[in-house]
Structure formats: structure tokens, C-alpha cells
N, C-alpha and C positions, 0 to 999 in steps of 0.2 A: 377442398375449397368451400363444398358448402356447411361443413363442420366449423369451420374456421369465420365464416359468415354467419352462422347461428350463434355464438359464443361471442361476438363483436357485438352482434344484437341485443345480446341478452344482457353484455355490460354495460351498455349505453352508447356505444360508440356511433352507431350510424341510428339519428333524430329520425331520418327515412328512410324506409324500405320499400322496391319497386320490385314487382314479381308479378304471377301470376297466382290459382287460386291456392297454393301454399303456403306461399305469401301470409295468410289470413293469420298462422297459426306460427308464427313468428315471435320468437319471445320477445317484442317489443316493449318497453317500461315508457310508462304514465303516459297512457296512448289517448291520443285526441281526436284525431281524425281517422278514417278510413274511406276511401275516395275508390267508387267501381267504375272506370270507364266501359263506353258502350254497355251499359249494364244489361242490355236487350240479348245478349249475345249469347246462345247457346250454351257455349263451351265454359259458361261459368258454373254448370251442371256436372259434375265429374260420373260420367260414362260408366267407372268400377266400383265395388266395394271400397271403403264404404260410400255411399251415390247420397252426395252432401252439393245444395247449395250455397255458391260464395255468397248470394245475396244475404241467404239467410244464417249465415256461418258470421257474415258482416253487423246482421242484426240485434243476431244473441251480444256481440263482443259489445256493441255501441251500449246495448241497455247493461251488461257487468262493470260495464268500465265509465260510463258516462260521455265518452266520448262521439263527435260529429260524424254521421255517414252521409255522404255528398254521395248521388248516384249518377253521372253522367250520361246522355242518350242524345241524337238528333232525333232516335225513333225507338221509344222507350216500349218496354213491353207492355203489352194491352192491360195485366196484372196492375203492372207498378201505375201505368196513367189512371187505373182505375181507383187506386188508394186515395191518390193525389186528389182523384175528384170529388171521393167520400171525406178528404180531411185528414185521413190517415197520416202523409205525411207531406207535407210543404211543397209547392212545385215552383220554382224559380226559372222565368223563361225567357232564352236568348231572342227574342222576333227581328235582330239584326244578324247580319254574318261577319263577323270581325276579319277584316282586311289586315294587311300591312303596316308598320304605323307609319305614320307618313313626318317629315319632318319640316320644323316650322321657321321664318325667317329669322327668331330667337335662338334658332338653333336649337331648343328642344323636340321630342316626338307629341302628336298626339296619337289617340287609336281611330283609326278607319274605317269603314264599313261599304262591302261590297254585295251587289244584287246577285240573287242566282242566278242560276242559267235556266235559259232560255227551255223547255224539253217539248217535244211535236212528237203524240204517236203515231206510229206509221203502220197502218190495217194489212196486216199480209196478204189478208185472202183478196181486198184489192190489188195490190201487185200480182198478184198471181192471175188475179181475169185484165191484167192490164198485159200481160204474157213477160211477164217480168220474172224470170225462175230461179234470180239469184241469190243465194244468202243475204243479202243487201239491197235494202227498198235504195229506190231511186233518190229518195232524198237522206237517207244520209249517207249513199254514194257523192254526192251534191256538197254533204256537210264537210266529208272527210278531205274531199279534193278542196274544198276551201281553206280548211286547214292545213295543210300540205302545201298551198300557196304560198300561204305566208310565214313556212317556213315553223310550224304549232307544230303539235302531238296532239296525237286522238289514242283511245282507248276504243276497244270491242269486246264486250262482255260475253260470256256463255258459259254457264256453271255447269260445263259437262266435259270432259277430255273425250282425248281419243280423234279418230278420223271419221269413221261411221259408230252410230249408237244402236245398229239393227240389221245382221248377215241372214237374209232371206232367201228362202227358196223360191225361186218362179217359178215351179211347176207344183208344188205340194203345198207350199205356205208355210214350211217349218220355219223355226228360227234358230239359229245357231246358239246352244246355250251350255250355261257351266254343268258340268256332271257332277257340281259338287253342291251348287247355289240355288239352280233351276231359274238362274237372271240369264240375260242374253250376254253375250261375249261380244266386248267392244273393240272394232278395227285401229290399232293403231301402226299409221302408215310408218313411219319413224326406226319404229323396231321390227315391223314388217311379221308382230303378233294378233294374236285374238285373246281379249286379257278378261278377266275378269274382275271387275271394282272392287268385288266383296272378298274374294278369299286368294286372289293373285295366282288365280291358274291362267296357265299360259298355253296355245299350241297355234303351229303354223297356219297361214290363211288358207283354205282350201276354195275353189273354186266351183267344186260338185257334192251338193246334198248327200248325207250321210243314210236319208232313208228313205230317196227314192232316185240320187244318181243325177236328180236334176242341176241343173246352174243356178249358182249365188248370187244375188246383187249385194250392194252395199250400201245401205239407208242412213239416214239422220245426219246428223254433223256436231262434230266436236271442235274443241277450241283447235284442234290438228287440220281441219276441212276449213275453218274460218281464214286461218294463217293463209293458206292456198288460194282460197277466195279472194283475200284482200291483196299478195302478192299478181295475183294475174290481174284486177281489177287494175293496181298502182304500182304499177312494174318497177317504178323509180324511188316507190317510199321503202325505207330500212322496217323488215316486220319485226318485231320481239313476241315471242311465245312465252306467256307469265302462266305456267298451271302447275301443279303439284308433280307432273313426270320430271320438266324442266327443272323446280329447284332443287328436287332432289336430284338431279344430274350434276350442277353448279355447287351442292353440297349447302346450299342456302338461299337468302334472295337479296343480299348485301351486294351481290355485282352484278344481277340484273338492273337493281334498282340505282347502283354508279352511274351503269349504260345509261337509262330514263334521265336522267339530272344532267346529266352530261352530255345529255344533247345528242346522242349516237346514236334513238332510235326514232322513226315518225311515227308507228303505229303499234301500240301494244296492244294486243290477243290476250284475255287475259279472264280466267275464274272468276269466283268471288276475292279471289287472295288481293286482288288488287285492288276491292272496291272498301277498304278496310285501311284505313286511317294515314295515308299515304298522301304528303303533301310536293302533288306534283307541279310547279311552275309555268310550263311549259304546256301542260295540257289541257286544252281550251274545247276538246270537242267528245264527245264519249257516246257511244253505238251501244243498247244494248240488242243482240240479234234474233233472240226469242225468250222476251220477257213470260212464258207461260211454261218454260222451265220449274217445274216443282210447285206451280199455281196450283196445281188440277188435282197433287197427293193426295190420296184419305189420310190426313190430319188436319186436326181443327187448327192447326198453327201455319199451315202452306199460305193463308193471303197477306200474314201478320210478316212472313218471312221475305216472303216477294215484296212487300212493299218495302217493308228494311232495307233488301239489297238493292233495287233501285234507287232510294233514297240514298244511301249510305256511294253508289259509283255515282252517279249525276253530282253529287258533292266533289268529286276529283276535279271536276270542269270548272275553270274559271277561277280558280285561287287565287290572282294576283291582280285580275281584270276585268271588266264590264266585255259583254258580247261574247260571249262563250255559249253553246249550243250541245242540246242533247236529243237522240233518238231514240226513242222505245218501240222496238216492233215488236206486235203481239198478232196472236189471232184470233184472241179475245180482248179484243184493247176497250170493249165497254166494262170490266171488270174494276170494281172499287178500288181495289187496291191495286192499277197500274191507274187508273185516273186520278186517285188522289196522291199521287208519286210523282204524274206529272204535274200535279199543280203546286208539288213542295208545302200541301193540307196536313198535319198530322191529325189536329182535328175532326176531317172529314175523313180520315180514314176510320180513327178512333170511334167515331159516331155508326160507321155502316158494321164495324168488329163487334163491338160491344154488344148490338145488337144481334148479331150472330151468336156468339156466344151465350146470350141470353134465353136465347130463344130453344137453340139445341144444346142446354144445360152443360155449357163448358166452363173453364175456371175464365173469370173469379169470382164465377157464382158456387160452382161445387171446387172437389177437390177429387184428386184421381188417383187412382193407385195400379200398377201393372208388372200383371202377374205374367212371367212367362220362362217354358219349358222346351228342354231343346231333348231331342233321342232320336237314336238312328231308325227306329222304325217310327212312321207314322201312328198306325194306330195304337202304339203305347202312349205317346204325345196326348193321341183325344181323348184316351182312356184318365190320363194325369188329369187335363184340362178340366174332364168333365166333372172330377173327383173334387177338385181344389175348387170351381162353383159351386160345389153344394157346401164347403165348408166354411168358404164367405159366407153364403145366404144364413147357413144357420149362427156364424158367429153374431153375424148383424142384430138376429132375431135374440141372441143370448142376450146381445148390449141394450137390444130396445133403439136401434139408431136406424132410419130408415135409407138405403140404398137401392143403385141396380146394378146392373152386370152388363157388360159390353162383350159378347162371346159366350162361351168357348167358341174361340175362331181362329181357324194360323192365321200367323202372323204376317204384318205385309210381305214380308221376307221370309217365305215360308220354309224354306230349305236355306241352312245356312254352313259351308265345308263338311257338305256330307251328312247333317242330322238336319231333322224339321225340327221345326219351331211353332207353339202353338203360346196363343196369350188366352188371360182372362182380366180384363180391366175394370174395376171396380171404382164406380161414379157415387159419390155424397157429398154433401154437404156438411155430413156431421162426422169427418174423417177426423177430427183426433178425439173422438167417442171409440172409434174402431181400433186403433194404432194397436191400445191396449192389449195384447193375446191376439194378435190377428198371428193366421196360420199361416206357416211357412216352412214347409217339406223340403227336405233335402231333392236338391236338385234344381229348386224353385230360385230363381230371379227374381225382386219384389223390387221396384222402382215407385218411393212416392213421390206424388209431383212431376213425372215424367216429363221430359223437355218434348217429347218425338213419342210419336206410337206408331212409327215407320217399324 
């Protein structure tokens, strides 16, 4: 089929092609446009050899061919708004939200335009000296059951699976962790495992400490602890669980998403999968239940990303209507980027990032390169690590281009199925002075431009 789809292309047959970042490299004739939605979006970074982006895959073609690149974003990446401001390249901005059309006593449509929603954050560690211990502040328990009155849909965010995100010992303090990862092993009540996100080891829940005999509890909450939550709160509303175990269960998310349209559920549980371009009718209310989810990572991209994803779910509220409402709890809810998310500012976010970036020399003032090495033993990793730092420094010194080095340090994810992992990140400005001869050892992973230094 997709043989038979490239040979169609290539003879003209289909004017347009929809795809993803493959897509790019499409033998398309006398091409005019190429159109990236969400262009903010990670996943336009391909993860493998060869580690190309579509943005920039998009920009080579426009300038060989002549043809239009249209980048679409509600919450464009800090890079791209930053061109836009130097001039680079043209910024065209919706400051309306196009509604419905609506239909006229001529019996034509016009186009329509609808206000956002409403969003109020909701300070945890207040509910919490208010003796409030539940996943759900008071008001958007308040928001939800209003919705639910009149018969809406609300959404509950939490970009984490699972039931508990933390098997602890009471009496030692251990954590329950992978033998292959060295991350913690996540409860999911469902399957009645202890899993692991990164490399999919599995083993039964145990209830006594492996290295001192003591009892487990079971900490944190996943969108699996949310579902529970919300069903004991609203015994009478229909839950749907939208996460990445669930579709792969359903073999997809084309009959989750029938269920949602068709009115068969009242409250969706639900990742980021949800908060991603989904035009829901019905749903007028959306919870997120710990906006500090992946805020707090060491990457200079964690505030850029929190603010996208709230911006990108609060956009599910209200699609067809005025008076749709949204909650953000945080326990840092003074943080720029859940304040300027609730005020629907891209601006204000862009103005406190930039600034950031500027200050602790992130793109798109330099450019970044990241170097990293995986081996079953440890100290051959920092033996590598330290090896391939001194052959940056001195290629830099060869070029005459001035840089630094972030490391040798493992990796966030220091252990990965079994082998550690150590990076060496290399920071300049004058990165395609470097490209030229830079070193790269068998064994070695070289990511430039890196989307994540997770």
C-alpha cells in the first residue's frame, strides 16, 4: 500500500499528501506548499538515525523548490516565536477563536468566533491545610458536578499512567525499582503489576520490602488512581480511562473517541493523548490535577512544555459555547508558565522563556549538541564520557570556534535495560563552525539540536 501510494505521488495523481514526518520526503511534483501543524510538537524530531528535523527537512524543501511553509501552533515553540520576532520569518496571528459558522436569514454561513474558557488555579498546598486530601480541590469538584448537571463532559488530565507512581518502604525508605532502569516500578491496579515505563519489566505487587522485610505503601497517583477518585467522588457519572495502556488495549483510539461524541461517557481521565487536537462538543469543563507534572525536570524545555500542554487541554473546553470552565492545580501555581496558561498569554509566557533562555545560554541563542554512551559497566561509560570531552574541547580549539561542555555526567536516565548511560552536551553558538570533523566514536549517539536532554 505504501508502494503503491508513492508511485501515485510520484505521478501526480494525489495534488495532496497527508502524513506525518515521512510525509516530507514524498515524491511530490511542482510543490507549493508544505503546511506543519502543532509545529511546537516534539515528535517532529525523529528519536533514530538518521535524528532529522521536519521543521528543518520542511525548510530546506521550501528554499530548493520555492514553495510556501505555513507553520501552525496555538503555542509555537520558543525557537520559532523567536525568528518571528527577529524577522526571520512572518508571524500571522489568530487573536480570535473561530467558532461554528453560524447561519444567516439569507440562508448563507458566516464565521463565528468564540471566548475561551474560563481557567481558576487551584493552590494544593491550600487544600491541603484546608484538610482536603483529595486528588480534587474543592472547586473543580464544584466545576465537575456542575457539568454533570447539565448533562456536559469534563476531561481530568495527568500525564502519568498507572495507579501509584512510588512502592515505598515504611520502615527503610527503599523504593521499589527496576533491576534493569534503576527508575521506580509503577502500580498498575488493572493488571495487578509493578511495570516499568522504560524497558517493560514486569513482577507481581509485593507487599514486604525486599531489603529489610518491612511493609510497602503505595504513593503518588496515576491517571488509574484518578479514574478511582473521580468514580467514588460521582458514583453516577460514566468514567472513560483515555492513556496509552487503554488504547493499546482497544487496538487504537477511534472507539474511545465514538464513546466521547456519542455521548456514552461524562468524564474522561485522560494523558496528554487527549489534550491534542480533538474536537470535543460536548465538553465544556476540563481538570488538570497536577499541573507540576514534568515542570520541575532538568531540561531547559520542562516550562515551554507545561505551558503547551495546558494550553493545548484548556482548548478542548468550550468548542461550541460561551461558559465553559477550567481548573489547574498546582503546588506551584505562582510559576510563569502555569500563570500564563491560565491567562491563554502566549506573550507572557514568551517574554518570562526568552528570558530564561537568555540568561542560562539556551537555544535560540546557542545551539546544542548531545553526545551520549550507553555500556554495561559503569565506569567504562565515564571512562568513554571523559574521553570524548577532551576531544570536543580540542576539536573546538582546532576550529578556532568558542564553546562549553555540560558534563561528563549520567544521564537523567542513568541506567537504561540493563546498561548506564552517560552524556557529554556540548553548548555554542558557533555550532555549524563545529559540525565539520566533529568526533563521533563507535558506540557514540550524537543528537544535534536535541528536542530532550532527559
Amino acid at each position: 500500500e505504501r508502494s503503491a501510494t508513492w508511485r501515485g505521488v510520484a505521478a501526480g495523481d494525489f495534488p495532496i499528501v497527508v502524513g506525518p514526518r515521512s510525509a516530507l520526503f514524498a515524491p511530490i511534483q511542482n510543490l507549493g506548499l508544505i503546511v506543519l501543524d502543532e509545529e511546537h510538537d516534539q515528535a517532529y524530531k525523529q528519536g533514530e538515525t538518521p535524528r532529522y528535523h521536519s521543521r528543518a527537512v520542511a525548510e530546506f524543501l521550501t528554499g530548493e523548490t520555492g514553495a510556501t511553509l505555513l507553520l501552525g501552533s496555538a503555542t509555537p515553540s520558543t525557537e520559532t516565536y523567536w525568528r518571528a520576532e527577529q524577522g526571520d520569518i512572518a508571524r500571522l496571528d489568530l487573536p480570535e477563536r473561530v467558532g461554528p459558522a453560524l447561519r444567516k436569514s439569507d440562508g448563507s454561513y458566516a464565521g463565528s468566533f468564540l471566548e475561551l474558557p474560563q481557567v481558576e488555579i487551584a493552590d494544593m498546598r491550600l487544600e491541603l491545610h484546608r484538610g482536603n486530601t483529595s486528588l480534587l480541590s474543592e472547586s473543580l469538584q464544584e466545576v465537575v458536578g456542575a457539568t454533570l448537571r447539565r448533562g456536559e463532559q469534563a476531561i481530568l488530565l495527568l500525564n502519568r499512567r498507572g495507579m501509584a507512581t512510588v512502592v515505598l518502604c515504611r520502615s527503610c525508605g527503599s523504593t521499589v525499582m527496576c533491576p534493569f532502569c534503576d527508575i521506580p516500578l509503577v502500580y498498575h491496579h488493572d493488571r495487578s503489576q509493578m511495570v516499568c515505563h522504560r524497558c517493560d519489566y514486569r513482577e507481581p505487587p509485593t507487599r514486604q520490602c525486599r531489603k529489610c522485610g518491612g511493609s510497602l505503601d503505595y504513593f503518588g497517583a496515576g491517571t488509574q488512581r484518578v479514574e478511582s477518585e473521580a468514580q467514588r467522588i460521582f458514583p453516577a457519572a460514566r468514567v472513560l480511562r483515555w492513556d496509552q495502556d487503554i488504547v493499546r488495549r482497544h487496538g487504537g483510539a477511534d472507539g474511545l473517541l465514538r464513546q466521547v461524541e456519542q455521548g456514552e461517557v461524562d468524564i474522561i481521565v485522560g494523558t496528554q493523548m487527549v489534550a491534542k487536537g480533538f474536537d470535543l462538543p460536548l465538553v465544556t469543563a476540563v481538570g488538570v490535577v497536577n499541573a507540576d507534572v514534568g515542570l520541575h525536570l532538568p531540561d531547559f524545555r520542562s516550562g515551554e512544555r507545561t505551558f503547551s500542554l495546558l494550553t493545548q487541554v484548556a482548548g478542548r473546553a468550550g468548542r461550541r459555547g460561551p461558559g465553559s470552565r477550567v481548573v489547574i492545580q498546582s503546588y506551584t501555581p505562582e510559576h510563569y508558565a502555569i500563570q500564563a496558561a491560565a491567562r491563554h498569554n502566549y506573550p507572557e509566557f514568551f517574554a518570562e522563556e526568552i528570558d530564561f533562555r537568555r540568561t542560562h545560554r539556551y537555544p535560540p541563542f546557542v545551539r546544542l549538541a548531545r553526545f551520549t554512551y550507553r555500556h554495561k559497566h559503569d565506569a567504562t561509560c565515564a571512562q568513554a564520557a571523559d574521553g570524548m570531552a577532551r576531544k570536543l574541547a580540542a576539536h573546538a580549539r582546532a576550529r578556532g570556534a568558542s564553546m562549553d561542555l555540560l558534563g561528563p555526567a549520567p544521564a537523567f536516565a542513568s541506567r537504561v535495560r540493563g546498561e548506564y548511560q552517560w552524556q557529554v552536551i556540548m553548548r555554542s553558538a558557533e555550532m555549524e563552525t563545529l559540525l565539520d570533523g566533529l568526533p563521533h566514536d563507535p558506540g557514540w549517539v550524537v543528537d544535534i539540536d536535541p528536542q530532550s536532554l532527559l
